[in-house]
C-alpha positions in Angstrom: 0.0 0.0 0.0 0.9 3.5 -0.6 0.9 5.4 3.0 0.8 9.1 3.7 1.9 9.7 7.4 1.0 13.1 8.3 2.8 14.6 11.8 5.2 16.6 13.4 8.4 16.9 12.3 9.9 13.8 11.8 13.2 15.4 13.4 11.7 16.2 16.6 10.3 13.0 17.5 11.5 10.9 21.0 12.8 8.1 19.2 12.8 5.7 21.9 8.9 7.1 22.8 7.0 7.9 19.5 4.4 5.6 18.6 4.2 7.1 15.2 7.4 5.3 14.3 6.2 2.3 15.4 4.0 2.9 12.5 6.2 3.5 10.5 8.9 0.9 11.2 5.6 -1.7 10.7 5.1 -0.7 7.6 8.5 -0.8 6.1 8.8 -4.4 7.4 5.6 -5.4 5.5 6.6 -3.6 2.3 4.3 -0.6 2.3 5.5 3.1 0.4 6.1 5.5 3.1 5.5 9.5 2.7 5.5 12.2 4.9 3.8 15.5 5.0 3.4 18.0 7.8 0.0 19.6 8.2 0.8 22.6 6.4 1.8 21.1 3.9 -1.5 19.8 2.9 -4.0 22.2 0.6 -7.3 22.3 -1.4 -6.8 23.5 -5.3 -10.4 23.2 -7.3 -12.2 21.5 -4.6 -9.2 18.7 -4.5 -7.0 17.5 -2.2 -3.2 18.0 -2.5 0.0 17.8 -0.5 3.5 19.2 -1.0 4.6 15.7 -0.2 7.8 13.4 0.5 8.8 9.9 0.1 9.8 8.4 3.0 12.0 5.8 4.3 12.6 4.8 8.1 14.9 2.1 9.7 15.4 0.4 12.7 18.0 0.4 15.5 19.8 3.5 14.0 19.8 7.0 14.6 19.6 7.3 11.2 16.3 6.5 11.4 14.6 8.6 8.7 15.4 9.4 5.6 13.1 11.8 3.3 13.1 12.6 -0.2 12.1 15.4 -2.6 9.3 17.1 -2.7 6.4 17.0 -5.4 2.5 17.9 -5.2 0.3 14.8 -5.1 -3.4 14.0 -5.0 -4.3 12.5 -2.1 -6.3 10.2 -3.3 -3.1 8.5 -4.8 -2.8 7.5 -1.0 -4.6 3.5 0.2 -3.8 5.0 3.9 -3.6 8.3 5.7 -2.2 8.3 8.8 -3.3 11.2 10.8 -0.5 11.5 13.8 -0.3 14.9 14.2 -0.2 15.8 18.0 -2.2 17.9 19.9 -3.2 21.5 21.0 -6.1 20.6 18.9 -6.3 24.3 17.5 -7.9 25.3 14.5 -5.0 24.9 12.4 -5.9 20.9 13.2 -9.8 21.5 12.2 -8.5 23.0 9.0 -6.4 19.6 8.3 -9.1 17.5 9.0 -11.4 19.6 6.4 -8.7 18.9 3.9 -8.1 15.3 4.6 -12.1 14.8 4.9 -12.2 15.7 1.0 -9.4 13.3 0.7 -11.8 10.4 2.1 -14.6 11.3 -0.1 -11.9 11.2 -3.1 -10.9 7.3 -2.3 -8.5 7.4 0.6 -9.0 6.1 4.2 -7.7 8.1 7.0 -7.0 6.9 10.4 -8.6 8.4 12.5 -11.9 9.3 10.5 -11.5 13.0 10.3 -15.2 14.2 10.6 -14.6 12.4 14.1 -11.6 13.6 15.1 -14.1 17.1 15.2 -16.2 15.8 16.9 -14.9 13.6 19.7 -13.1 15.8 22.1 -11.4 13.3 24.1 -12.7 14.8 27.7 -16.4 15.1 26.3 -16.5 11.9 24.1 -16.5 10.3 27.6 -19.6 12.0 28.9 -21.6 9.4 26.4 -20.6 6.8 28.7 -21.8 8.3 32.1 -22.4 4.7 34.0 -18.8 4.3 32.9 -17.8 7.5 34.8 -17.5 8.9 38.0 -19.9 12.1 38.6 -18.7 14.4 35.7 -20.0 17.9 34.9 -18.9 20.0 32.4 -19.9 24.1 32.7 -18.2 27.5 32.9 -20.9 28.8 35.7 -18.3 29.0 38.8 -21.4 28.5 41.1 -22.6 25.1 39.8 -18.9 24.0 39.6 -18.3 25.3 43.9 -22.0 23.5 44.5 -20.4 19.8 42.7 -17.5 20.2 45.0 -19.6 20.9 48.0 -21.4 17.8 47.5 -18.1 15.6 46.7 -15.7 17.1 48.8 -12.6 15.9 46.9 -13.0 17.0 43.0 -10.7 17.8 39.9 -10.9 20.3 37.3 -9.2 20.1 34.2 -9.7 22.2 30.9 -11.8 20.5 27.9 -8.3 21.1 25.3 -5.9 20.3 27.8 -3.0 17.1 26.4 -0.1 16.1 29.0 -1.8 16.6 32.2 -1.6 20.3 31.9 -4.3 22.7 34.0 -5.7 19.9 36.0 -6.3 20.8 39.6 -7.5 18.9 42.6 -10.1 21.1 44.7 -11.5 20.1 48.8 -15.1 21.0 49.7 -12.7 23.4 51.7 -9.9 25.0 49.8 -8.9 28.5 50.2 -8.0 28.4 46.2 -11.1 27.4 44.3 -12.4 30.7 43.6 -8.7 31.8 41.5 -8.6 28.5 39.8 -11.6 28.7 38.6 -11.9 32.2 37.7 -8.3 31.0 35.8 -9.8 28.0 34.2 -13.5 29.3 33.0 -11.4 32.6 31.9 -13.9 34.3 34.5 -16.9 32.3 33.5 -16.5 32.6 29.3 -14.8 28.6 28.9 -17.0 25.4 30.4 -14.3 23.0 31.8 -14.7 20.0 33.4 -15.0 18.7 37.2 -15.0 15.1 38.5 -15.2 13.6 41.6 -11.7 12.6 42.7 -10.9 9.0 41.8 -8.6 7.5 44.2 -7.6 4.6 42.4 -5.4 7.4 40.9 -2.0 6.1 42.9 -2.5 2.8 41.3 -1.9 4.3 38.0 -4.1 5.7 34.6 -4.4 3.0 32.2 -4.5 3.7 28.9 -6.2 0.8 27.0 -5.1 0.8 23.2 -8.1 -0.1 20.8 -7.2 -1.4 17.5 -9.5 -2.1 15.4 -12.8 -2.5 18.0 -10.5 -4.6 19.9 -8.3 -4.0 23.3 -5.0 -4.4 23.1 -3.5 -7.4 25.1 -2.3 -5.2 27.6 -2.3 -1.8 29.0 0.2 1.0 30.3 -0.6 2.2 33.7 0.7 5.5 34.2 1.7 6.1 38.1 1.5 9.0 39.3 5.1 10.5 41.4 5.6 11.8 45.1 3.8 14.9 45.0 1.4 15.1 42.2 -1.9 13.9 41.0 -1.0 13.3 37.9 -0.1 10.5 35.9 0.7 11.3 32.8 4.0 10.7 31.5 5.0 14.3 30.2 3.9 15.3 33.5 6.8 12.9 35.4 4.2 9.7 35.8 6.5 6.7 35.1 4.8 4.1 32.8 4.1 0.2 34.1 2.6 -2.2 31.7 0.2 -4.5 32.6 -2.3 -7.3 31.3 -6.3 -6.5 31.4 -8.4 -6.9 34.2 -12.0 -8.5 33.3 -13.2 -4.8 34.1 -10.9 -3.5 31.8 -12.4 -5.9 28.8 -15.7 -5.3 29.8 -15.3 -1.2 29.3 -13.6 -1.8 26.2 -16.4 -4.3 24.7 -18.6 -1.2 25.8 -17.3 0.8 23.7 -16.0 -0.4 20.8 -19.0 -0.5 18.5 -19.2 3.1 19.3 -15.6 4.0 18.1 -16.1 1.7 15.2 -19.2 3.3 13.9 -17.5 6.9 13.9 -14.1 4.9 12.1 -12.0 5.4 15.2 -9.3 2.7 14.3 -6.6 3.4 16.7 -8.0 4.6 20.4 -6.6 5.3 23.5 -9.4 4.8 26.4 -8.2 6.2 29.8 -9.5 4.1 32.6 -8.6 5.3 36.2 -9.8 1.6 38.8 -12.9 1.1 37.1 -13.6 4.4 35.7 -13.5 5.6 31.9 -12.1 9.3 32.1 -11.0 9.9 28.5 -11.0 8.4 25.3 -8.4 9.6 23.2 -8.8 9.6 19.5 -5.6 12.9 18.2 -2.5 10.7 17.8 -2.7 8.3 20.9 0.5 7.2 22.3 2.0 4.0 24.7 2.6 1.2 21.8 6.8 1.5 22.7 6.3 1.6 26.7 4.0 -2.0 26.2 6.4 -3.4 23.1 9.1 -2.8 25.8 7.7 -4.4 28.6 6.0 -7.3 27.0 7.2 -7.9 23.7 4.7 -7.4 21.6 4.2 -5.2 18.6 1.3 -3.4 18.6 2.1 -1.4 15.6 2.0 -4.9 13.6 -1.2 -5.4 15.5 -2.7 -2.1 13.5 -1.6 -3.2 10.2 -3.0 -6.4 10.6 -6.2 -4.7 10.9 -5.4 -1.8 7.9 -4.3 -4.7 5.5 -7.6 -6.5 5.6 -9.8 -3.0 4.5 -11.9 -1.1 5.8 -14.1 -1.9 8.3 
């Protein structure tokens, strides 16, 4: 197959981190065309869609690991697969891509992750479908609904809708001296809705992210454990990364809801499960295939492929 990968630059990337090359180094070993385009370098002409695009090659146990070559326009619907990989903020420079690559879809090609739904599922809202899955979640910019929800659970956290990496997210008593300034800081004085839920604390044990693949969980998950001192357990944020095999729970929320990512052509899914809860499902570039390949040996990237190489679902 012919496969545009469209991310960051390649450059940048954490080599020993990035799930994207995973990709990448999957589809080399299976014989697939590589190339690369970064999101501005994708465009409309006549109603089409185009890239400024380049062929790519990748390799393994190098730090050489990329190689790209010159650049020409291409339709891209000359493409089998898109791989959408392009990391958060989810600004609208990203809605703009997905316009562009949605016209691509309706010209032949197949882009992972659909990109009507990578609109439309934000990966803190998405969630909210799910509420027997959830703790007590609401979602407002009205400071006095948000003071009343910690009143009645005591122990809350607040995090912004757009927030990746564990920024902004705060944990709030029924008696804090600082909800009033974090909230006036998060709402932007009452003009953004965020999001408040009721402290989980199953927290210390880790948040699991569950990789979906094609409707169906990964063997394995990477609990990410929060450090001395913070709440947080996301890896930019310090949380250090322990793989670990499925619990029955864990199946059971992931049969849940993969009819639900398969209908909107969410192919590659990263559900967020804190003990038994569901707090995010992230569908922009979801990450954790090295950390599990490293711990357990398997290769989820192959995993994918196996699913892209039988066709659409």
């Amino acid at each position: 197959m012919r496969i545009l990968v469209v991310m960051d630059p390649i450059e940048r990337i954490n080599l020993k981190k990035d799930s994207t090359i995973a990709m990448l180094w999957a589809a080399t070993r299976r014989g697939h065309e590589l190339f690369y385009a970064l999101q501005q370098d994708l465009f409309l002409d006549q109603g089409k869609a185009f890239g400024t695009i380049q062929p790519l090659q990748v390799f393994e146990k190098t730090q050489q690991y990329y190689h790209l070559g010159e650049k020409s326009v291409y339709s891209l619907a000359d493409f089998d697969i898109i791989l959408m990989r392009k990391d958060p903020p989810f600004d609208m420079n990203f809605v703009y891509t997905t316009y562009i690559l949605e016209q691509a879809e309706r010209e032949g090609a197949w882009v992972i992750n659909r990109p009507q739904s990578l609109r439309d599922c934000n990966e803190k809202l998405f969630a909210t479908q799910f509420p027997h899955l959830q703790v007590p979640t609401l979602v407002t910019s009205q400071s006095h609904l948000i003071r009343d929800f910690i009143k009645q659970h005591e122990d809350v956290i607040v995090k912004p809708l757009d927030g990746m990496g564990g920024i902004g997210i705060f944990r709030l008593y029924k008696d804090g001296v600082n909800i009033g300034s974090t909230l006036e800081m998060l709402t932007e004085m009452g003009q953004r809705p965020i999001m408040a839920q009721r402290y989980i604390p199953e927290i210390v044990d880790g948040d699991k992210r569950i990789l979906m693949i094609g409707g169906k969980p990964a063997p394995y998950c990477l609990a990410r454990v929060p450090q001395q001192g913070d709440i947080r357990g996301n890896l930019a944020a310090g949380g250090v990364g322990e793989a670990r095999p499925l619990t029955e729970k864990d199946r059971a929320i992931a049969e849940e809801v993969a009819p639900f990512l398969l209908e909107k052509g969410l192919i590659f899914v990263g559900l967020d499960v804190i003990g038994e809860y569901v707090t995010e499902i992230n569908v922009t570039s979801p990450t954790c295939i090295r950390e599990i390949d490293d711990q357990f040996g398997t290769s989820l990237a192959d995993d994918l492929f196996d699913v892209l190489e039988n066709g659409r679902i």
